[in-house]
N, C-alpha and C positions, 0 to 999 in steps of 0.2 A: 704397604710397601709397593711401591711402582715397577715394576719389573720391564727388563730390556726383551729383547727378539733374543738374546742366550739366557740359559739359566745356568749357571757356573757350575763348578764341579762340585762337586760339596755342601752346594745351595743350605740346604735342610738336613742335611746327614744324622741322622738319628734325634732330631728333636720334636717333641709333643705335638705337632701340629695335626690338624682334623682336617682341616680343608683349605685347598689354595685355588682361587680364582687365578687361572694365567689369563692371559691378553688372546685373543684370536692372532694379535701379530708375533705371537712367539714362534719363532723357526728351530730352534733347536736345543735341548736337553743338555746336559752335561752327563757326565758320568758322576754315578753314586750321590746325585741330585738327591734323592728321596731314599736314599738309601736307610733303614731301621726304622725310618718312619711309622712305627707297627698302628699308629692310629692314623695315619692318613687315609680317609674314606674317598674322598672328593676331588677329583682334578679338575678342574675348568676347561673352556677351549683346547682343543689339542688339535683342531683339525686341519691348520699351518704346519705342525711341525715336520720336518723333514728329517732330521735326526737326532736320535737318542740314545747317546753314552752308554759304554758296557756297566752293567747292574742300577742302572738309577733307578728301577722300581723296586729292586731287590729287598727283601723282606718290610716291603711295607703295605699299607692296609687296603692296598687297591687293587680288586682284582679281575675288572674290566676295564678297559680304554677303548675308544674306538679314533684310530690314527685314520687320514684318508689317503688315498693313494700316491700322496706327496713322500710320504715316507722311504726313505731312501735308502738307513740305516740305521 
């Protein structure tokens, strides 16, 4: 799947997924993105994005990111 610089609202909302390579040029999350995703181990690049929708990690299987100072919201 080739992903844009947004990831929509809903993107993955509670399906199987384990791991998602995003682009370094992604800038911003959606809400409830990765939402129940309870096996998602794996995010890719993050270190572009500047914001990230209310709950889009919410109970899913990641429990470190490391955002860079870009992050805004």
């Amino acid at each position: 799947m080739k992903l844009s610089k947004y990831l929509e609202d809903y993107t993955f909302y509670g399906s199987g997924i384990k791991t998602v390579s995003l682009s370094g040029k992604l800038t911003s999350i959606g809400q409830w993105v990765f939402k129940n995703c309870e096996n998602l181990t794996t995010v890719g690049d993050v270190s572009n994005v500047e914001s990230v929708g209310s709950s889009a990690f919410y109970r899913s299987g990641i429990t470190h990111l490391n955002f860079s100072n870009k992050l805004t919201s």
